[in-house]
C-alpha positions in Angstrom: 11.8 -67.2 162.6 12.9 -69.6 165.0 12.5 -69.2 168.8 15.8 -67.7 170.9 15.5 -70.3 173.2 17.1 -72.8 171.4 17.3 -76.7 172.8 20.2 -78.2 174.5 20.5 -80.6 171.7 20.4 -78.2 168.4 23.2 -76.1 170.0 25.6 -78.9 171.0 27.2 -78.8 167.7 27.6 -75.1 167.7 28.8 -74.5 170.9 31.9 -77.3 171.4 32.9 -76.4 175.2 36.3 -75.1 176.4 37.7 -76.1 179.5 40.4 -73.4 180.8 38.5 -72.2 184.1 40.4 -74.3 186.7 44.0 -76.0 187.5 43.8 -79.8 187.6 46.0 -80.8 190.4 47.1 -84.6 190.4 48.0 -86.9 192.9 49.3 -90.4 193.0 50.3 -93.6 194.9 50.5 -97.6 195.3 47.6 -99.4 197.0 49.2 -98.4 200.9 49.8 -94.7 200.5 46.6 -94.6 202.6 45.2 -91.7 200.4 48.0 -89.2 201.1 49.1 -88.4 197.9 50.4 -85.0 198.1 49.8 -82.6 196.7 45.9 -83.4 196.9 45.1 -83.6 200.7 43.4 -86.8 201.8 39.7 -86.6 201.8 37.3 -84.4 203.5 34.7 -85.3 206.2 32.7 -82.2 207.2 33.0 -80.6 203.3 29.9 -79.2 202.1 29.3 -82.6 199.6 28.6 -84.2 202.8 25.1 -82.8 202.9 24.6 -82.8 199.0 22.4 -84.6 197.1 23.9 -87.0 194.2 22.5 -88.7 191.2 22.8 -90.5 188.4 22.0 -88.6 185.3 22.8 -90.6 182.7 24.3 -94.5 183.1 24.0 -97.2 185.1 25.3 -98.4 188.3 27.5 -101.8 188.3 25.1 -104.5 190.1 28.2 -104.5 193.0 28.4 -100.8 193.1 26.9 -99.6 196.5 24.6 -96.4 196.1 26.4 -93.1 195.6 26.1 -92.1 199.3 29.3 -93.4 199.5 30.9 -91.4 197.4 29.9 -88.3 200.3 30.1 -90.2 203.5 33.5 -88.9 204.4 35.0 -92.7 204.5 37.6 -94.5 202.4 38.1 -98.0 201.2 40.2 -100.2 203.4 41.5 -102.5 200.4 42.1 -101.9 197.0 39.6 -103.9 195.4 36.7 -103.2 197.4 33.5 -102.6 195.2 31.4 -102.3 198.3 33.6 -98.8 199.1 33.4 -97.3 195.8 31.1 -96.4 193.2 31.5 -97.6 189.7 29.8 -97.5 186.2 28.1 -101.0 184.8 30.9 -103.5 183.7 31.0 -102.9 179.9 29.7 -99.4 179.6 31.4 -96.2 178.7 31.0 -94.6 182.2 28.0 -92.2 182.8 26.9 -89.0 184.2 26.7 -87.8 188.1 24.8 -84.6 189.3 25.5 -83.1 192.7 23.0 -80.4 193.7 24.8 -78.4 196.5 21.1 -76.8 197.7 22.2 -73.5 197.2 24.4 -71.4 195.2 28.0 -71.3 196.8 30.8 -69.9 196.4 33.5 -72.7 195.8 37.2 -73.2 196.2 38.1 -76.7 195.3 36.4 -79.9 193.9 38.2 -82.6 194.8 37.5 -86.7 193.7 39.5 -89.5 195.1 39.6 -92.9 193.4 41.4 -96.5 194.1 42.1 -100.1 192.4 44.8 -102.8 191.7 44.3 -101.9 187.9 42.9 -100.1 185.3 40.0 -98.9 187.3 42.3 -96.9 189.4 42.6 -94.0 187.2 40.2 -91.2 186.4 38.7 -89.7 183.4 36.0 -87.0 183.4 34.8 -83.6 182.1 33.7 -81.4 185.1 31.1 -78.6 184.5 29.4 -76.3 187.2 26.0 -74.5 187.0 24.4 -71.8 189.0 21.0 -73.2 187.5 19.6 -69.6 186.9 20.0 -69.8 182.9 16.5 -69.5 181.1 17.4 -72.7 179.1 18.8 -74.9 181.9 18.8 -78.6 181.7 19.8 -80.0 185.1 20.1 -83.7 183.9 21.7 -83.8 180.4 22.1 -86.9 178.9 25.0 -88.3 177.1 25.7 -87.0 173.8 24.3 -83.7 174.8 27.1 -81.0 175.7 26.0 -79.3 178.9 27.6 -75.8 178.0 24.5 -75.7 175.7 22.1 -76.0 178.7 23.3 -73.4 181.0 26.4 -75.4 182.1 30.3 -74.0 183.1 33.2 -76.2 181.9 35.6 -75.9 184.4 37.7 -78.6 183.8 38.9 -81.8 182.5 40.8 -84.7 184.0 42.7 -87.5 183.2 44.9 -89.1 185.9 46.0 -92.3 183.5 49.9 -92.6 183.5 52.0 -92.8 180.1 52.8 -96.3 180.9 51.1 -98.9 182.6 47.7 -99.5 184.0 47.4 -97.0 187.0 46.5 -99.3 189.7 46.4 -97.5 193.1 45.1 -94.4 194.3 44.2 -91.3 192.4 43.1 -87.6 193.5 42.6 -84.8 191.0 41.4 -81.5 192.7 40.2 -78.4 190.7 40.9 -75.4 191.8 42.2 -71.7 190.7 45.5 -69.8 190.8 46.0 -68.5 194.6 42.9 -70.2 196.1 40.6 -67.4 194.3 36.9 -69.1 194.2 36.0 -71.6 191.1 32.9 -69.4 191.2 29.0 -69.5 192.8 27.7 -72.8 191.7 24.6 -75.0 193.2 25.4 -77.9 190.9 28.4 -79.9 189.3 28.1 -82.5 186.5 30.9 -85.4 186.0 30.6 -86.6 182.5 32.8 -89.9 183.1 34.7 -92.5 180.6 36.0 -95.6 181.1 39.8 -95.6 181.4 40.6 -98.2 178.7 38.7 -100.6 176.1 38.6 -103.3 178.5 34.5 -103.8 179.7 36.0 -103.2 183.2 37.7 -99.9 183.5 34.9 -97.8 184.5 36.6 -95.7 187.6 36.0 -97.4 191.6 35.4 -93.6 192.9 35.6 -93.2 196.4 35.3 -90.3 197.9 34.0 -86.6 196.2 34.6 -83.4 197.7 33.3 -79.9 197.3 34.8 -77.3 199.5 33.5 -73.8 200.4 35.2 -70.8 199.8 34.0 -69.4 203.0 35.0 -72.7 205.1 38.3 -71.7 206.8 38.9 -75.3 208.0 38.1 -78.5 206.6 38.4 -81.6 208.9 40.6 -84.3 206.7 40.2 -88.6 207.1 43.8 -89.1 208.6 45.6 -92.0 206.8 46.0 -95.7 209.0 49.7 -95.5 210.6 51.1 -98.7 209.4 52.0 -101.2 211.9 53.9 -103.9 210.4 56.5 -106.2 211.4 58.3 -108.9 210.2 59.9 -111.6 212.4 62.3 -114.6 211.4 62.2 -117.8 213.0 65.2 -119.0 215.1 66.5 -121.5 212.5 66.4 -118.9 209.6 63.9 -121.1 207.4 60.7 -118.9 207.7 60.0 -115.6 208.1 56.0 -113.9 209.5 54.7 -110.5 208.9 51.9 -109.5 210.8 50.2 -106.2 209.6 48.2 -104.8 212.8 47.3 -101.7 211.1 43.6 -102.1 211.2 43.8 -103.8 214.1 46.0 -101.4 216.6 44.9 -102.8 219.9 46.1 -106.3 218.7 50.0 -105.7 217.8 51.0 -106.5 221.8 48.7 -109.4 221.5 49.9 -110.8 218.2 53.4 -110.2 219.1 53.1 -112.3 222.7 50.2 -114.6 222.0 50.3 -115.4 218.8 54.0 -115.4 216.9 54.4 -118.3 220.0 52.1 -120.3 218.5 52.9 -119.4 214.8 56.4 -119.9 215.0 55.9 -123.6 217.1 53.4 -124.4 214.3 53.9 -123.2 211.3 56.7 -125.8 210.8 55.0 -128.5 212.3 52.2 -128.2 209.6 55.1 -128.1 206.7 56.4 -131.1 208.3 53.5 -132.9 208.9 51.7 -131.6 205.0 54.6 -133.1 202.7 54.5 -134.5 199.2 57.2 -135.1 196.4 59.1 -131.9 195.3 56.7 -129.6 197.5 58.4 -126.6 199.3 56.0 -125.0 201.3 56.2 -121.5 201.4 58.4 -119.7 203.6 56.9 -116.4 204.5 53.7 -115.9 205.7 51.9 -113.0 206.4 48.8 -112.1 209.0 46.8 -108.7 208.2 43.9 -107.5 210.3 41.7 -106.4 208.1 37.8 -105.0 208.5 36.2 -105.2 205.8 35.5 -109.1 206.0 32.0 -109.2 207.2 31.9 -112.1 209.3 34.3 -114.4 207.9 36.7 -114.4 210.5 39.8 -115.1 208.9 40.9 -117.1 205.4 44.0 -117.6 203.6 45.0 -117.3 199.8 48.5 -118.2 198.5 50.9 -117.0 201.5 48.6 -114.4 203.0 45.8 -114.9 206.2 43.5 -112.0 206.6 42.5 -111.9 209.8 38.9 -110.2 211.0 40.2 -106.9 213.1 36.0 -107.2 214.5 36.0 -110.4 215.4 39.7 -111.6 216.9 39.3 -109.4 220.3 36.3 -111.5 221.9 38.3 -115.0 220.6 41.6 -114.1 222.0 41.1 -116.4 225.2 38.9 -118.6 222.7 38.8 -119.9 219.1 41.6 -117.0 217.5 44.4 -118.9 217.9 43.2 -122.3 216.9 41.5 -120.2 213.8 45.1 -118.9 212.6 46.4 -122.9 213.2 43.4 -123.7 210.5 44.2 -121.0 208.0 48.0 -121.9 207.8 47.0 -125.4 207.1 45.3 -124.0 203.9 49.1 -122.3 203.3 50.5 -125.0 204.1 48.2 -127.6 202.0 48.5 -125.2 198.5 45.8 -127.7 196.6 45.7 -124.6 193.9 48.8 -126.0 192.8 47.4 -128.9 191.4 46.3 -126.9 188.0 50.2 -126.0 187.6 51.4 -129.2 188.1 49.2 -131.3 187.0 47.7 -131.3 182.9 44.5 -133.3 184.6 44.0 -132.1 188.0 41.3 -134.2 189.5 38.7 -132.2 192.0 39.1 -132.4 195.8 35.9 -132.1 197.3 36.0 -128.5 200.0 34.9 -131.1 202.7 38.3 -132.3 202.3 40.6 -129.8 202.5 38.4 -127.9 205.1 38.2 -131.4 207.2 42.2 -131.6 207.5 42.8 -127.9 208.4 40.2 -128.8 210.9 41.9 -132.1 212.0 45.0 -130.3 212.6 43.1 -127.7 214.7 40.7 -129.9 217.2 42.9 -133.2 217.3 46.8 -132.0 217.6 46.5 -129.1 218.8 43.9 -128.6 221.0 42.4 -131.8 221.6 41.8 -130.6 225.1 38.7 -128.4 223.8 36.6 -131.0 222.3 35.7 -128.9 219.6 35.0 -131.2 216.7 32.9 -133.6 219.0 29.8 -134.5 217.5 27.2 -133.6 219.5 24.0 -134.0 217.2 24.1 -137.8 215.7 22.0 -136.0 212.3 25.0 -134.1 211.9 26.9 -137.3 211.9 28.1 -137.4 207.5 31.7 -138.0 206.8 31.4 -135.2 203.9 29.6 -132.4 206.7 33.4 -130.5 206.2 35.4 -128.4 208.7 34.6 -130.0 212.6 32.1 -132.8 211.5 34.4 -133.7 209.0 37.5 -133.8 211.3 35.8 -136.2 213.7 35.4 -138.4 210.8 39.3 -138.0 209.6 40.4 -138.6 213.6 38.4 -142.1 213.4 39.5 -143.3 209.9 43.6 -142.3 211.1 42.8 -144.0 214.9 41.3 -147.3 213.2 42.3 -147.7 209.7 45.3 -146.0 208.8 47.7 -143.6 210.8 49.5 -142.2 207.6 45.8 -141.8 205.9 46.0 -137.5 206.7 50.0 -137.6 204.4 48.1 -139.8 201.7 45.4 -137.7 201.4 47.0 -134.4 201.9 49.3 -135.8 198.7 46.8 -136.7 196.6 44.7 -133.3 196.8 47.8 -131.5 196.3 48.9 -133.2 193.3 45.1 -133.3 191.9 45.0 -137.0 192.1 42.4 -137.6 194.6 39.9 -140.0 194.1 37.2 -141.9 195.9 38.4 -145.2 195.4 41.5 -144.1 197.1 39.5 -144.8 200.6 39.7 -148.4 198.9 42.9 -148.9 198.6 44.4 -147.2 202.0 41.9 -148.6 204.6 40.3 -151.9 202.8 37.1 -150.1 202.9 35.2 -148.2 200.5 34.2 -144.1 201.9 30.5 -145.2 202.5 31.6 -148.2 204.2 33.7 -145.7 206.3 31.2 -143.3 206.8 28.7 -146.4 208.2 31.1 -147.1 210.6 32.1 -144.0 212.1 28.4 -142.7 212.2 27.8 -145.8 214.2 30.8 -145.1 216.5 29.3 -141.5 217.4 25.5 -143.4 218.0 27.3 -145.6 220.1 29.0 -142.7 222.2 32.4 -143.5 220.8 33.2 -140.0 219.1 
């Protein structure tokens, strides 16, 4: 006869689990809803998850997947595609399993998990069961494969936020809870058996935030959404149009406004006019947002859109943050992606390049007052250094060789036709021959 206490594994087949003990309540938005998508209330801070312990039963974390403390620290992501602000599954497996152990057996009123990306890993997919660990056969880490309701485990629910149509990018909350806020039930631990979204090798779920709320907690403190702060502004002519997005960045909407649309609107179409080439149209709306979750890159541009450091632009507003934004719309301005559209056989501009003009632009028109891209240390002094080093070198080559050299080389990088010999053929001189001379120029005190 065999023994009654039968393993998790020999009953799985037997015992298939049902899951009709809790409502699945859904909520939905696009990547700025800022995690208010009703009818799910934003996430918790002080929730009892907060002081739970998670971990990974079965599965494995993605290498760019923080720990899973983040999925209890009561904090959000501040972009939708922010691996450092979610966790996530290894790329090319079919999800895992995540224990919580509450400490102590609870009485529960809602389970809450909040997710968030620009596709397919936006949605959520997962079997919830709940256990009050007192079973005689109780597994408290079953692996995959193994159904928990054959280890001393409650099914309570199953969810599935994926839409009908599309891929679900944005944010996603499912909470589980009963019919009239009646308890889910005493439980000390939760399991989330997860699946990837879709076939693809990357749609294991970015899950930010999971609550757990008790029954006996009469009022739970809630992350209040960002109030957007964005406006747009058209320059006097009509031509261009700049949106600056001072949401993260609150205390520098007066600033940006009085300080720095000035110098945007004076600038911006300088740079097109002094950046052209054959049948370019540079674009003609911009957009600044303050963003903080840049470490310390202070600001950068891709396509039409600078991101601006919200941590670092209030102790450079009387220093380097203006002059920064001038650099960044140079790389707007300058477009060299373009070249792989336009061009079958793009040729490779070197970074130091398109760096060293955006850098031009900045220290030598204008602020040439600042000094800036002086060379200071004569072993810094190589043509190819990039970004100030660089610039000095571009400033010498347009003062003695050739005053159009910045539109020639601006046109060749942008149509993917840049080449060395190039330096040959507009200045008489090869770009070691140029480099000799300008590093002698700074040796001599010149630059």
């Amino acid at each position: 006869m065999k023994s009654a206490l039968l393993t998790c594994v020999a009953l799985l087949a037997a015992s298939p689990a049902l899951f009709a003990a809790a409502e699945v309540t859904k909520g939905y938005g696009p990547s700025d809803a800022g995690f208010k998508l009703d009818p799910v209330l934003p996430p918790a801070i002080d929730d009892i998850a907060s002081k739970a312990t998670f971990s990974i039963i079965d599965g494995q974390k993605d290498g760019a997947s923080p720990d899973l403390a983040v999925l209890n620290d009561g904090k959000i992501p501040q972009s939708e595609d922010q691996p450092s602000a979610n966790f996530f599954f290894a790329n090319g497996s079919d999800g895992g399993r995540i224990g919580v152990d509450l400490g102590s057996v609870t009485s529960l009123r809602s389970i809450a998990t909040y997710s968030w990306h620009n596709k397919e890993r936006g949605p959520q997919l997962y079997k919830l069961y709940a256990a009050d660990g007192r079973a005689k056969n109780f597994n408290a880490a079953p692996k995959k494969g193994t159904d928990p309701a054959t280890c001393g485990w409650v099914p309570l629910a199953e969810v599935d936020t994926r839409p009908k149509t599309g891929d679900g990018a944005g944010q996603h909350a499912a909470e589980i809870s009963n019919k009239n806020r009646r308890p889910l039930g005493s439980y000390r631990y939760l399991l989330f058996d997860i699946s990837k979204t879709a076939e693809d090798a990357f749609a294991n779920t970015f899950f930010s935030e999971i609550d757990v709320v008790d029954a006996g907690q009469s009022e739970v403190q809630r992350i209040k959404p960002l109030e957007k702060i964005v406006k747009n502004y058209k320059s006097k002519d009509g031509k261009f149009r700049y949106i600056i997005d001072s949401t993260k960045a609150p205390a520098l909407t007066e600033w940006s406004e009085k300080e720095l649309l000035p110098v945007v609107e004076e600038w911006y179409p300088k740079l097109v006019a002094l950046l052209p080439s054959n049948g370019y149209r540079a674009p003609d709306q911009v957009t600044f947002e303050y963003r903080d979750d840049m470490g310390g890159t202070p600001a950068y541009a891709a396509g039409n859109k600078i991101s601006l450091s919200a941590p670092w632009f209030p102790g450079e507003l009387k220093r380097e943050a203006k002059g920064c934004v001038i650099h960044e719309m140079g790389h707007v301005v300058q477009n060299y992606w373009r070249a792989a559209q336009t061009n079958r056989n793009p040729k490779n501009t070197p970074g130091w390049i398109t760096e060293g003009i955006c850098d031009y632009i900045r220290w030598f028109l204008y602020e040439p007052q600042s000094q800036g891209a002086h060379v200071r240390d004569v072993n810094q002094a190589k043509y190819d250094a990039s970004y100030r080093v660089t610039a000095n070198f571009l400033d010498w080559v347009v003062d003695k060789k050739d005053k159009a050299l910045l539109q020639k080389l601006n046109e060749a990088a942008r149509e993917g036709k840049y080449e060395e010999k190039l330096w040959k053929d507009w200045t008489g001189s090869t770009l070691q021959e140029l480099g000799e001379d300008w590093k002698k120029a700074v040796k001599d005190g010149k630059r």
